[in-house]
N, C-alpha and C positions, 0 to 999 in steps of 0.2 A: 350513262344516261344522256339523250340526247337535250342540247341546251336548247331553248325558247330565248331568241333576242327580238328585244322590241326598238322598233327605230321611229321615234318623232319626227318625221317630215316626209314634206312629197314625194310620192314614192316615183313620177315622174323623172326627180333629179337627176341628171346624168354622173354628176358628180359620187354618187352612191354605188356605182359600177365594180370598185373595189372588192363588194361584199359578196359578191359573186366566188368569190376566193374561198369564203368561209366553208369548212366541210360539211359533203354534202348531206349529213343527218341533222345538221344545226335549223332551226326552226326560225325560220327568218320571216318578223311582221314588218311590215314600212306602211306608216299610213298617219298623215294628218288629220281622219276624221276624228274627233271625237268621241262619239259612240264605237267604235271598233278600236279605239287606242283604249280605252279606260274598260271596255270587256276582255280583253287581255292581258290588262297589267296583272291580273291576278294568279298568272301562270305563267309570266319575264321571269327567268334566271338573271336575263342584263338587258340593262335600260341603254340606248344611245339617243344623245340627245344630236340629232343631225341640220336642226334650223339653226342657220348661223345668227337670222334676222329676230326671229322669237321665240323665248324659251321658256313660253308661256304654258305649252301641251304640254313640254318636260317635268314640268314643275309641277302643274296639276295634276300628272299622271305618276312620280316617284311616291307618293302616299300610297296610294291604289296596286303598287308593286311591290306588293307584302310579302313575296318570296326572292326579290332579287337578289344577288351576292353581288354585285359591281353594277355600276353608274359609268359613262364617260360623255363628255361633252367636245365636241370636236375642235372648237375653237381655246386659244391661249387663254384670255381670260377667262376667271371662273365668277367676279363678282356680279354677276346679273343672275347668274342660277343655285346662289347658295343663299337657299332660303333656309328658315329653321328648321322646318324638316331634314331636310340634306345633313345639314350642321348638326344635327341630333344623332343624326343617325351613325349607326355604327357600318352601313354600307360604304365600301373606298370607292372612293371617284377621281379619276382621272381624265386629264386633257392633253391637249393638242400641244402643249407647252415644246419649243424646239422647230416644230415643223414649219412655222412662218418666220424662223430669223433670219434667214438670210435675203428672201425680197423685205423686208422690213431694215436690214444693217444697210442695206443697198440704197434704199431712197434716204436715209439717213444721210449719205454722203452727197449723194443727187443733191439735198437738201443745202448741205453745208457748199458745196460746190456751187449753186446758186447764188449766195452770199456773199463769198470770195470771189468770183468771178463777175458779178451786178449781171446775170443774164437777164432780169427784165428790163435795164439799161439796155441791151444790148438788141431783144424783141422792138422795145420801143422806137429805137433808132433804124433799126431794120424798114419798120413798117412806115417810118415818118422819112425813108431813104436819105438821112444823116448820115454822112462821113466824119462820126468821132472818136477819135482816138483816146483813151484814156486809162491810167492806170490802175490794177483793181489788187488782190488781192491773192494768195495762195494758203492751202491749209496747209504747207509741207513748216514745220516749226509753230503752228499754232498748238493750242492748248484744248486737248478735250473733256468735258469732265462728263462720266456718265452715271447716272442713278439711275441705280439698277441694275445690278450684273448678274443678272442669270443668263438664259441662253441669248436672247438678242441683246443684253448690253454685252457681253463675251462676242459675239460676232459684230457686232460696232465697234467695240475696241481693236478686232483684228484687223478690219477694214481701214480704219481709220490709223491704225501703225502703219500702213502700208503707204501711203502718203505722208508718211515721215512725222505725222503730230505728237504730240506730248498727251498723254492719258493718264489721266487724274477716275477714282470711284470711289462711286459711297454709298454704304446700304442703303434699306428703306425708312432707317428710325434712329440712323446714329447722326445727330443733328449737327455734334462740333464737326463732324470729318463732310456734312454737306457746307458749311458756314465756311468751312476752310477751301474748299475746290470753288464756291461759287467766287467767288473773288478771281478767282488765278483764268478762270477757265476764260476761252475766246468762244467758245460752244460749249452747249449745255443739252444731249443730249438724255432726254427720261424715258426709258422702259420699265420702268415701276408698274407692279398689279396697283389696283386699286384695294387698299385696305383702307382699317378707321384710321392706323397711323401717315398713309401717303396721301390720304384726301385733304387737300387744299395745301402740301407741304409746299409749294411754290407761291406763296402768297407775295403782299408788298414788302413786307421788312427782307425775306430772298432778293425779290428783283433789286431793293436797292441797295445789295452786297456783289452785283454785277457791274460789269465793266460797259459804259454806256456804248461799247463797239461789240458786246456780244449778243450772239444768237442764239434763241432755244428753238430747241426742233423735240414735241414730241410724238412719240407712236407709241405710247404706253397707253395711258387712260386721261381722258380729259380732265378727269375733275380732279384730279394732281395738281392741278394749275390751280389757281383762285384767277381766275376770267377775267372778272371785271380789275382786278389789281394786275391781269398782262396787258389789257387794252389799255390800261393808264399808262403803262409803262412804254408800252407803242406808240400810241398818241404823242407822249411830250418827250420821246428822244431818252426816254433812260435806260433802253437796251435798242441795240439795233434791230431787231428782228424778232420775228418767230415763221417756225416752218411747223404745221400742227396737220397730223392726219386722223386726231379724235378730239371731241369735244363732251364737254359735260351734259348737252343734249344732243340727241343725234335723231333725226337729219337738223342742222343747225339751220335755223329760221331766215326768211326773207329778213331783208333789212338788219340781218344784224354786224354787228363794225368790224367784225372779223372781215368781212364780203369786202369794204372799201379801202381796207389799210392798206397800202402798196407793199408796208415794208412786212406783209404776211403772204406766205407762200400756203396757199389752202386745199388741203386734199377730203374732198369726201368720205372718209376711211376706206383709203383704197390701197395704201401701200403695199400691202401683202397680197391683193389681189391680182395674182398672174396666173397664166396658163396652169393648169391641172393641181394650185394647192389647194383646194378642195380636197379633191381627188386624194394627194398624199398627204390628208389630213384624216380619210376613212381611211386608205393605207398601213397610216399609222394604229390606227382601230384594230386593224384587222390583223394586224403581227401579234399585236397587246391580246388581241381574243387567242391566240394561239398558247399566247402563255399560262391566261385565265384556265382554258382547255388542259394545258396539261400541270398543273397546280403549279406554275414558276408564280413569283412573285413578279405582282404588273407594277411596268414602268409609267410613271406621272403622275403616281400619288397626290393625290392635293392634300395641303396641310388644309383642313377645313376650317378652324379655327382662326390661322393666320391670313388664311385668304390667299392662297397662291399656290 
């Protein structure tokens, strides 16, 4: 029987180009309207959720797709579109989990690299045409400790053995073996999902089990962090640093302290944004529909439950 996919967003996207792959009896909607997303859901075999920005249509239209056998959502995290419904349901959803780790390990080091080397020292002496000399720092024998080891903390561990560091990890909820690395580590990278147990696990009693010379860099989920207890911790010198490419609101507000702190390296959530992963993020979709297609078991299962 020929399958009915329904895909939540602009049918414009270039990035959606992929789907063009799909065989050609497969029933292919794309459309952000409303009124034609929600008259359809009620004959989707498979929901795609393709807005990376909001996954608002998705959500309001997995109710209305009363016959679907699989969900996927193109991006890594699943904590913005596992609503109760989702979570109830006995439909599997799968994500993009894998496809962004390697430009994600990548500014990871850019990140740490920064730090050891003081390049905004280096910007600012440039631009102010100073001749200083001065000595900075190397990660080849530093300490990394990463929370989080799925696929982007596994590809920051490689990266980061590669410059010779020491790597230290620790789940998302085994707390003595975080209590133990946060002490030792000189960086503190997080790719943690966002669950009930990772939300705020970096609060102030964490920061002050750190080494007032180390740096957190994360690309996981902002609100891992407890914010106002990292900006304290910035402000009066009781870690060196943070490198952050998400926040627990996002787009993060004018005037907020994040914008002035020197010793914050601030990325828009953009780390993972390079040339075409988008692109081999429906990719990824469209290998997975191949396996849906001929009854193989689909890869990126999300534990609905756990959140990840």
């Amino acid at each position: 029987m020929p399958i009915t996919l329904l895909v939540t967003a602009d049918p414009a996207s270039s990035y959606l180009k992929p789907l063009e792959r799909l065989p050609g009896d497969t029933n292919v909607i794309v459309s952000n309207d409303r009124g034609r997303v929600f008259k359809a859901a009620p004959e989707a075999d498979v929901l795609l959720n393709g807005d990376y920005r909001d996954p608002s249509l998705f959500l309001e239209t997995f109710p209305r797709a009363v016959k679907i056998r699989w969900a996927h959502v193109l991006s890594a995290g699943v904590d913005a579109v596992l609503s109760r419904e989702i979570r109830e349901s006995p439909v599997p959803v799968t994500n993009g989990r894998g496809v962004f780790a390697r430009p994600l390990s990548e500014w990871t080091i850019g990140a740490m690299l920064h730090f050891a080397y003081q390049f905004r020292r280096i910007l600012k002496n440039q631009q102010a045409q100073r001749w200083e000399r001065y000595e900075h720092d190397q990660l080849h024998g530093r300490t990394l400790a990463i929370v989080g080891y799925g696929s982007i903390g596994r590809a920051i561990g490689e990266r980061a053995s590669a410059f010779g560091m020491h790597i230290l990890t620790a789940g998302r909820t085994a707390s003595h073996d975080l209590n133990a690395i946060l002490a030792a580590c000189d960086y503190l990278a997080l790719a943690a999902p966002l669950t009930p147990q990772t939300r705020g696990m970096i609060g102030a009693a964490q920061l002050a089990m750190m080494k007032s010379t180390a740096v957190i860099v994360n690309v996981g989920r902002g609100a891992v962090v407890d914010e106002p207890a990292l900006i304290d911790a910035l402000e009066t010198g009781k870690i060196r640093g943070a490198a952050l490419d998400v926040f627990t609101n996002e787009p993060l507000p004018a005037g907020h302290p994040f914008y002035r702190l020197e010793n914050v390296l601030l990325s828009p959530h953009t780390a993972d944004n390079v040339p075409y992963s988008r692109e081999n993020a429906v990719e990824f979709f469209v290998d997975n529909f191949e396996r849906f297609r001929k009854g193989e078991p689909l890869q990126n299962v999300v534990d609905k439950h756990a959140g990840y």
